[in-house]
ZADO-1210 file (C-alpha; in nm, 4 decimals, padded with zeros to 6 digits):
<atoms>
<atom x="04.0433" y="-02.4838" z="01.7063" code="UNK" pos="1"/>
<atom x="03.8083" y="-02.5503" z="01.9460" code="UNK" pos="2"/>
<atom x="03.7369" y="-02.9238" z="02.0980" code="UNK" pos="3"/>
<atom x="03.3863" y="-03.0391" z="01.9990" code="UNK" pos="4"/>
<atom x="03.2035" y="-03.2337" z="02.2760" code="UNK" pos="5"/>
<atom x="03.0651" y="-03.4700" z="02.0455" code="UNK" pos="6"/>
<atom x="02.7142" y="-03.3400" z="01.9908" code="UNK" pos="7"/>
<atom x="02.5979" y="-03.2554" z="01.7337" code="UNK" pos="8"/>
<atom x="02.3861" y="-02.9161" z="01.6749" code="UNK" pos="9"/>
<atom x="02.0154" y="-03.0253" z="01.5345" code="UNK" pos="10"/>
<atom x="01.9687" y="-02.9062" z="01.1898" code="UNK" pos="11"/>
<atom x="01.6134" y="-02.7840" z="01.0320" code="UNK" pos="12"/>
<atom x="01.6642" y="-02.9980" z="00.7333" code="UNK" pos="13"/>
<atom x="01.3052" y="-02.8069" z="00.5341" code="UNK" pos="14"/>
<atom x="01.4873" y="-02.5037" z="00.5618" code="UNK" pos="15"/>
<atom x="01.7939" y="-02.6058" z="00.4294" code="UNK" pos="16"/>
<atom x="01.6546" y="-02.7766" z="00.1441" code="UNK" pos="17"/>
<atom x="01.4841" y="-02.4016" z="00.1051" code="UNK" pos="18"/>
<atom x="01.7780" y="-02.1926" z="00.1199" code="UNK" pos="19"/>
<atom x="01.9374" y="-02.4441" z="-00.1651" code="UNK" pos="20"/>
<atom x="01.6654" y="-02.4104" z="-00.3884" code="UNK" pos="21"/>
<atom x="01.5825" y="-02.0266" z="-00.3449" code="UNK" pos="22"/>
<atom x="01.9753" y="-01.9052" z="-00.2408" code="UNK" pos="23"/>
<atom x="02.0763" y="-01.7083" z="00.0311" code="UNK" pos="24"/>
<atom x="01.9714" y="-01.3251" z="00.0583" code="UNK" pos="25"/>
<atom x="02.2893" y="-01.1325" z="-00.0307" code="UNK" pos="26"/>
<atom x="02.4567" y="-00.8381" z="00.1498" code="UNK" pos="27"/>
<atom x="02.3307" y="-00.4668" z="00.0092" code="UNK" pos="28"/>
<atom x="02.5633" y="-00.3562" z="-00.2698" code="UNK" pos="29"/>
<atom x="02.8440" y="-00.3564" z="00.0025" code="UNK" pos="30"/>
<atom x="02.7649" y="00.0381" z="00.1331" code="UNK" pos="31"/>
<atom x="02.7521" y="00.1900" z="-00.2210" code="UNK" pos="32"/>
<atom x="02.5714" y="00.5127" z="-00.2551" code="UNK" pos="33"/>
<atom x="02.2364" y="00.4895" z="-00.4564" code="UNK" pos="34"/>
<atom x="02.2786" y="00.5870" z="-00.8101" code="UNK" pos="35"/>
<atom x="01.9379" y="00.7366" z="-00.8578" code="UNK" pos="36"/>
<atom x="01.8759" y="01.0812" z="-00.7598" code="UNK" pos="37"/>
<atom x="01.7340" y="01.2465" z="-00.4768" code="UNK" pos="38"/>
<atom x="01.4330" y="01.3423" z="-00.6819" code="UNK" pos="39"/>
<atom x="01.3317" y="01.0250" z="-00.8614" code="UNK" pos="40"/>
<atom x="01.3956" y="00.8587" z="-00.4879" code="UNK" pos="41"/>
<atom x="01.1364" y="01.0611" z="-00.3516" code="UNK" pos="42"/>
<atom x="00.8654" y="01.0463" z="-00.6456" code="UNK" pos="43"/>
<atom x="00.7079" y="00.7023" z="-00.5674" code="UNK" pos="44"/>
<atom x="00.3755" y="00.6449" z="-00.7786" code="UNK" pos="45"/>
<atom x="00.0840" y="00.6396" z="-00.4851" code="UNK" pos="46"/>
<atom x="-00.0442" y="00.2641" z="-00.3434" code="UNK" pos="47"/>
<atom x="-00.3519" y="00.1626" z="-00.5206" code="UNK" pos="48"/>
<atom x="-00.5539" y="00.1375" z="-00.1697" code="UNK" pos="49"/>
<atom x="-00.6024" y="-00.1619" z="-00.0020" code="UNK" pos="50"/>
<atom x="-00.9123" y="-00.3550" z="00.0192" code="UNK" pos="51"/>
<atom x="-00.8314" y="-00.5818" z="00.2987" code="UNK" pos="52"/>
<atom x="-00.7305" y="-00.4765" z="00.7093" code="UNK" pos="53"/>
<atom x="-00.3700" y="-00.4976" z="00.7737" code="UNK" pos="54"/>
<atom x="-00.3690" y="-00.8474" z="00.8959" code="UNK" pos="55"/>
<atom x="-00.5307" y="-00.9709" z="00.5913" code="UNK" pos="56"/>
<atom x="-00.1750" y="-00.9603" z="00.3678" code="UNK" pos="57"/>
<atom x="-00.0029" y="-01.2553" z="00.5732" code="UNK" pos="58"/>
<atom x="-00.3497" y="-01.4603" z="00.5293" code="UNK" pos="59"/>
<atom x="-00.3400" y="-01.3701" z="00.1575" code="UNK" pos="60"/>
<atom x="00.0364" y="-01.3779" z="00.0845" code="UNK" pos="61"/>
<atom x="00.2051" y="-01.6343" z="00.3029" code="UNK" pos="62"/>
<atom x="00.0067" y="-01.9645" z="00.2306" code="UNK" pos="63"/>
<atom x="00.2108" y="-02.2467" z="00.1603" code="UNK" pos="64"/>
<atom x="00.1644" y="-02.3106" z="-00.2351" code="UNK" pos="65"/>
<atom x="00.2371" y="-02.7010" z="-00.3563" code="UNK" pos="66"/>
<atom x="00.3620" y="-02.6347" z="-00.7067" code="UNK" pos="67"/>
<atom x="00.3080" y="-02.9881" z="-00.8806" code="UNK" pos="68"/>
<atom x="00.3598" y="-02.8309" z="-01.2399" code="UNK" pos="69"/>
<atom x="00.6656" y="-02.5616" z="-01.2267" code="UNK" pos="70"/>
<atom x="00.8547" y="-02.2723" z="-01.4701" code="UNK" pos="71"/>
<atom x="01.1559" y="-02.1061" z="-01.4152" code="UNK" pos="72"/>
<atom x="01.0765" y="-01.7473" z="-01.3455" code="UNK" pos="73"/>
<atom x="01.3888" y="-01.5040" z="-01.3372" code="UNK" pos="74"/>
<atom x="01.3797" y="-01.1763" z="-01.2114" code="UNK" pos="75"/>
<atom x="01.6677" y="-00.9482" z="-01.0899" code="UNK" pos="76"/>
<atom x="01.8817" y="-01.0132" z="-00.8436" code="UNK" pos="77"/>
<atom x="01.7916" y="-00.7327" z="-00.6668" code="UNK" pos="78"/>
<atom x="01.4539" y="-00.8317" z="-00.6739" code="UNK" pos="79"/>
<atom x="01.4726" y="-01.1514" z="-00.5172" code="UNK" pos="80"/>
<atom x="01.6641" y="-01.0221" z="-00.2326" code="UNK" pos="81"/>
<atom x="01.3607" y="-00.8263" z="-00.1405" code="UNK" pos="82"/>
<atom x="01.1231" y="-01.1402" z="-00.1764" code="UNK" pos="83"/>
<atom x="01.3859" y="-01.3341" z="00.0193" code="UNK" pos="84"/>
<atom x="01.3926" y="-01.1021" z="00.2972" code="UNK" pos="85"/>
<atom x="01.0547" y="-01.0766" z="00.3526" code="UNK" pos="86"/>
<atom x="00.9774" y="-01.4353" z="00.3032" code="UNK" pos="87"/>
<atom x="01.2270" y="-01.4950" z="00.5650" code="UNK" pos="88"/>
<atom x="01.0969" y="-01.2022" z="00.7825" code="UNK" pos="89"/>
<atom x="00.7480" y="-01.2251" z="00.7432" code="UNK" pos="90"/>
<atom x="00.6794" y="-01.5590" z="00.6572" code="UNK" pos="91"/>
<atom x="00.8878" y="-01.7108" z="00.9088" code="UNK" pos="92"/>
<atom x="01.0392" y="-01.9825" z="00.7397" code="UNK" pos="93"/>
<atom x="00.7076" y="-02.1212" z="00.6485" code="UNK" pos="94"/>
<atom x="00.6642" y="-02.0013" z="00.3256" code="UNK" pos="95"/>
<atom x="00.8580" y="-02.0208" z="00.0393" code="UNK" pos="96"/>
<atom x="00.9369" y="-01.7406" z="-00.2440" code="UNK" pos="97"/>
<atom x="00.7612" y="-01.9363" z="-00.5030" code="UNK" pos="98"/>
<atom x="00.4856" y="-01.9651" z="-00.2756" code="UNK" pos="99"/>
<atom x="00.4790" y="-01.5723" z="-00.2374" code="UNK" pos="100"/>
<atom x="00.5139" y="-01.5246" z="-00.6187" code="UNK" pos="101"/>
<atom x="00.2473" y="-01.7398" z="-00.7122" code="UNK" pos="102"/>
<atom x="-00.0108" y="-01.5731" z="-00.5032" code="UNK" pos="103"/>
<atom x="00.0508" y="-01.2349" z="-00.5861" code="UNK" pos="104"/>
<atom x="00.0588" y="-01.3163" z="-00.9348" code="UNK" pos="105"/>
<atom x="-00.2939" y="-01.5212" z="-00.8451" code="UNK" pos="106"/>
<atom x="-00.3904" y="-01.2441" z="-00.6649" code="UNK" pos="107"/>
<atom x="-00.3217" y="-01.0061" z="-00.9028" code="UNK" pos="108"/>
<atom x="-00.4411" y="-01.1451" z="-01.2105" code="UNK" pos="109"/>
<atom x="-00.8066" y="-01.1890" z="-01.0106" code="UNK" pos="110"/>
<atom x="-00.8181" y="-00.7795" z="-00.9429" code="UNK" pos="111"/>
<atom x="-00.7522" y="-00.7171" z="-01.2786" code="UNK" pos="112"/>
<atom x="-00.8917" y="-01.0145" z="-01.4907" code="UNK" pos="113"/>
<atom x="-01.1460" y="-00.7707" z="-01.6918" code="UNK" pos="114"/>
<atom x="-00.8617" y="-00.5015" z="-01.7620" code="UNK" pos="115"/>
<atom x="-00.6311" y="-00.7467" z="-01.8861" code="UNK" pos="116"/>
<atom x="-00.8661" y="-00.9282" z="-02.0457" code="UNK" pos="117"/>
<atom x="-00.9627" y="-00.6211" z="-02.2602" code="UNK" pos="118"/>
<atom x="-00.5999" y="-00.5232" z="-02.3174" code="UNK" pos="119"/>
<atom x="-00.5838" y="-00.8701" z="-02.4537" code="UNK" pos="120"/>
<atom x="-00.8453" y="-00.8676" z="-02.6414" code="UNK" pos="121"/>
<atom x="-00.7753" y="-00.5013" z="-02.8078" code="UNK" pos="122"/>
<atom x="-00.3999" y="-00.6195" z="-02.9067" code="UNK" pos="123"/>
<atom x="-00.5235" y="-00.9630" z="-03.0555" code="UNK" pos="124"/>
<atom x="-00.4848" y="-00.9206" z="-03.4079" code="UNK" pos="125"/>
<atom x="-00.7085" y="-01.2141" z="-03.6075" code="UNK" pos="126"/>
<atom x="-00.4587" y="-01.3699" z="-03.8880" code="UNK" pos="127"/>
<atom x="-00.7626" y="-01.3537" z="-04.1744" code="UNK" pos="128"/>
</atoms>
């Protein structure tokens, strides 16, 4: 064991408290070979196209979010990884994942207020 010289290394408190809350982006499946097949990898539905110029998604995406009145939201674990690792990447520490959620789900729900609206509206069954 190595002597310590009685320092001690400076600790970013925010993001520890962040890590704690959100959990640390696991390891890949530990090397295992994808289960889906070759075909379905390479038929990916095409990207609705973007409104906004390439540096608009950080403006839109990465905004801190101060979430006074919270849910629980699960999703897979597999999922979250992602959202971890590009919060982390992208977002530099400076963002959270909740943050992220919240405004695509804002985001989202703005493009397609009419069409879900209508959905809603069609599937609404009236009790009398």
């Amino acid at each position: 064991m190595a002597k310590q010289n009685g320092t001690m290394p400076k600790i970013d408190e925010d993001f520890m408290r962040e890590l704690i809350s959100q959990g640390v982006p696991g390891k890949p499946d530990g090397g295992k070979p994808d289960d889906t097949p070759q075909e379905a990898q390479a038929e990916k539905p095409t990207p609705r196209k973007r409104r906004n110029s390439p540096g608009d998604y950080r403006e839109t995406y990465f905004q801190k979010v101060e979430l006074t009145d919270r849910q629980p939201l699960y999703v897979s674990r597999t999922t979250h990884e992602k959202l971890m690792r590009i919060v982390t990447v992208i977002g530099g520490r400076k963002v959270t994942v909740s943050s992220y959620v919240e405004n695509i789900l804002t985001r989202h729900f703005e493009q397609y207020q009419d069409e879900i609206n209508a959905l809603y509206e069609s599937n609404f069954q009236k009790p009398f």
